[in-house]
C-alpha positions as CSV (number, residue, x, y, z in Angstrom):
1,X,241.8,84.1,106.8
2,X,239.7,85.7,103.9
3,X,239.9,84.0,100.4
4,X,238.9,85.3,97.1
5,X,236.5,83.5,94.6
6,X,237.4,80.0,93.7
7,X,239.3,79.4,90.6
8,X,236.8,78.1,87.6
9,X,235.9,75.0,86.8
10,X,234.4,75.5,90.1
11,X,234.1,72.0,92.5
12,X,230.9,70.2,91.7
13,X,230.2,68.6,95.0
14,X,226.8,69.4,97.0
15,X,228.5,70.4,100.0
16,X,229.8,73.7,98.2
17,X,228.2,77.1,98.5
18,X,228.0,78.5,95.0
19,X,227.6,82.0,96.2
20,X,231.0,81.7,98.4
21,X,232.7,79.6,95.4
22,X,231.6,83.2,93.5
23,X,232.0,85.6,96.1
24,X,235.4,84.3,98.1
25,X,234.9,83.3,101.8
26,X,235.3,85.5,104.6
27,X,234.3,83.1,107.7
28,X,236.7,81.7,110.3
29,X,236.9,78.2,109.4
30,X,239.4,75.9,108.7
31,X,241.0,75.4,105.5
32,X,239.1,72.2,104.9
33,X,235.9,73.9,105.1
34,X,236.5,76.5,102.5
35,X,233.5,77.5,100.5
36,X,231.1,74.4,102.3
37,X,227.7,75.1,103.0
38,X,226.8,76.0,106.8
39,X,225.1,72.7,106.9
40,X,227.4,70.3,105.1
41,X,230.2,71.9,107.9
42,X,228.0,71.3,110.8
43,X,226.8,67.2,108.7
44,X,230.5,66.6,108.4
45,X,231.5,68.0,112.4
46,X,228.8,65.8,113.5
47,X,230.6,62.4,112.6
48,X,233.1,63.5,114.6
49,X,232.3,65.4,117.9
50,X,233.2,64.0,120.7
51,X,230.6,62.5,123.7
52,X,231.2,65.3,126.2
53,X,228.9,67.8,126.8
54,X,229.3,71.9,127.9
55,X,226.9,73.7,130.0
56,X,227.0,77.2,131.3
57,X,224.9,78.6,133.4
58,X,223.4,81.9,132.9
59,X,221.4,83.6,135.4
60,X,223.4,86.6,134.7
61,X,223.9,87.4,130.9
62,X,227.2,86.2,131.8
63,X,229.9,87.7,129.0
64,X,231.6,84.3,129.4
65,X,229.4,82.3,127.6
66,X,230.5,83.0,124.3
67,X,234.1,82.1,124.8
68,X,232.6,78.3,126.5
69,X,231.2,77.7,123.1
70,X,233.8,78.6,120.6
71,X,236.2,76.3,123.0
72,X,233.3,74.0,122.5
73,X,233.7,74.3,118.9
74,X,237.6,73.8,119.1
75,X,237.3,71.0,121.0
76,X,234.3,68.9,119.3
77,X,231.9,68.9,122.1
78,X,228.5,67.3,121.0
79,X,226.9,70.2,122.4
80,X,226.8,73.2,124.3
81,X,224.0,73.7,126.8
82,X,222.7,77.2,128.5
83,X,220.9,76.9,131.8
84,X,218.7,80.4,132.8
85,X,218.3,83.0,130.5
86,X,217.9,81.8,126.6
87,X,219.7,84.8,125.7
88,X,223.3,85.5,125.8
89,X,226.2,87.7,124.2
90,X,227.4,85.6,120.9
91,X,229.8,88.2,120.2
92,X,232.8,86.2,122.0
93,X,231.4,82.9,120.1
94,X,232.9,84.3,116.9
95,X,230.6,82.7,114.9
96,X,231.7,79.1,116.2
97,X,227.8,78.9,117.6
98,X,226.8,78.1,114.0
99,X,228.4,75.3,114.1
100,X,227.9,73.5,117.4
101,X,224.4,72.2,118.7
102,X,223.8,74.6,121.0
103,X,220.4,73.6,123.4
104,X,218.6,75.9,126.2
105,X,217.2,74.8,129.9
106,X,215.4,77.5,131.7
107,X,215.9,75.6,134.8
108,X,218.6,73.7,136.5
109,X,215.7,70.8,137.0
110,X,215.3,70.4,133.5
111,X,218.7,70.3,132.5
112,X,218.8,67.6,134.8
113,X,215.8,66.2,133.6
114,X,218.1,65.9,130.1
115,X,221.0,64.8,131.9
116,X,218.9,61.5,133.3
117,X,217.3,60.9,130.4
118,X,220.3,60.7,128.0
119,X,222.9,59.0,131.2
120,X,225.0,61.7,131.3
121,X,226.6,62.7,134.2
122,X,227.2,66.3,135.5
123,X,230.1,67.5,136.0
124,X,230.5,70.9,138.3
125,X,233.7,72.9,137.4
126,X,234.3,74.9,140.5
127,X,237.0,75.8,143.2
128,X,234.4,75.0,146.4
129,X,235.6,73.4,149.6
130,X,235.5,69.6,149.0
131,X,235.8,70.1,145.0
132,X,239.1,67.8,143.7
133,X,242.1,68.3,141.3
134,X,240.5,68.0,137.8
135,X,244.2,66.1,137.3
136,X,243.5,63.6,139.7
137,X,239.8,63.1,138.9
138,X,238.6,60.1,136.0
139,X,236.6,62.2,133.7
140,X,233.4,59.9,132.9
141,X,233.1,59.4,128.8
142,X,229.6,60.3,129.0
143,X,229.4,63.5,130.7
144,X,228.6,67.3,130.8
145,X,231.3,69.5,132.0
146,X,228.9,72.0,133.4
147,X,230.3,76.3,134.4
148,X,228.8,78.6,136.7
149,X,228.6,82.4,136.3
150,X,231.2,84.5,136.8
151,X,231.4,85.3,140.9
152,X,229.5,83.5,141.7
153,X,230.1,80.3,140.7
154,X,228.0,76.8,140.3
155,X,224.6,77.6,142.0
156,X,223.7,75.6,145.1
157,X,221.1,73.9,142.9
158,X,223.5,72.8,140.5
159,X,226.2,71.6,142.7
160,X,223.6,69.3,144.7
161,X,222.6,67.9,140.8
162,X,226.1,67.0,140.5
163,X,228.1,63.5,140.4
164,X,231.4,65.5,141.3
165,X,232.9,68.7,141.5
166,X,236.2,69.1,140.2
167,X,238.1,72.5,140.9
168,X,241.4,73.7,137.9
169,X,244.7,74.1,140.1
170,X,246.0,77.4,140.5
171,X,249.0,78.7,142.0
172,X,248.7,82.4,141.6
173,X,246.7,85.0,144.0
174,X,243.5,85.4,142.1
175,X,240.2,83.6,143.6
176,X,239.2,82.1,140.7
177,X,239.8,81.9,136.6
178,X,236.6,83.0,134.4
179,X,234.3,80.4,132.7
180,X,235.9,80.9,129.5
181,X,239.4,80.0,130.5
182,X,238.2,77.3,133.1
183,X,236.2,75.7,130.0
184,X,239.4,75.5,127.9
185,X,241.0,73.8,130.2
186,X,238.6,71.2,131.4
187,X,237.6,70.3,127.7
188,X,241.3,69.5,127.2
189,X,241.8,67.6,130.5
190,X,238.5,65.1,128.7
191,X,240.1,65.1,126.0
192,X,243.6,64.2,127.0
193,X,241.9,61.0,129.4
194,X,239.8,60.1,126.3
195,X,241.4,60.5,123.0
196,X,245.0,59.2,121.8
């Protein structure tokens, strides 16, 4: 929702823009954040993101990609992480990449190399033989909930990286649910094992 200028006297506090306070605020953010710098929003989201991770990745120029970090955003991940290609279509992000900590791999072995480095396990989302319920599974509080492209799924490399694989229940006839969707849903299923 767009709003106009802010009413004079306007807020004194660092945090606000003075060309929004002037100009009205046209960017998809909560009410809370009207008129804030970019940077005193993503200060502020920072005391309060959650310890799971996202990655994606993208070998592909998956369309997908934008959607996993604007659910990101919804959902306070610490960060969003692209494995592959550096570029990818921000247009289904809405914006929401501004604000999340968003970090590139150009190789499954380096994202791994991260993953090691800050004790986070990997988490493969993916309906493969052998993967389990994501509602019978124990989420780790430390992890990376990581996507694969759309087709064809986690890559062989990162599904031998990973501590688990853990597939979304479906009952319909499609295959499979795109990274988008499948992201929604496995941020929430963290969520709901790890925060009251």
């Amino acid at each position: 929702m767009t709003v106009g200028p802010h009413p004079k006297p306007w807020p004194e506090d660092p945090w606000y823009d003075p060309e929004l306070l002037e100009n009205g605020d046209t960017r998809n953010v909560v009410d809370k954040y009207r008129y804030w710098t970019r940077e005193a929003i993503v200060a502020d989201l920072d005391h309060y993101r959650h310890p799971f991770h996202v990655a994606v990745e993208n070998w592909e120029h998956d369309f997908n990609i934008g959607t996993v970090v604007r659910n990101a955003n919804a959902f306070m991940a610490k960060a969003v992480h692209i494995v592959g290609k550096r570029r990818w279509n921000r247009r289904g992000a809405m914006v929401t990449d501004r604000y999340q900590h968003v970090f590139h791999h150009p190789s499954v072995e380096k994202f791994v190399e991260w993953s090691i480095n800050e004790s986070i396990a990997i988490i493969g989302i993916d309906n493969i033989p052998g993967s389990v319920p994501i509602e019978r599974a124990s989420l780790p509080k430390d992890s990376v909930l990581v996507f694969g492209q759309e087709g064809p799924g986690l890559s062989e490399e990162m599904i031998e990286a990973t501590s688990q694989i853990l597939a979304i229940t479906q009952y319909g006839s499609t295959r499979s649910i795109n990274a988008g969707v499948a992201s929604g849903i496995a941020m929430y299923e963290w969520l709901s094992q790890h925060v009251n």
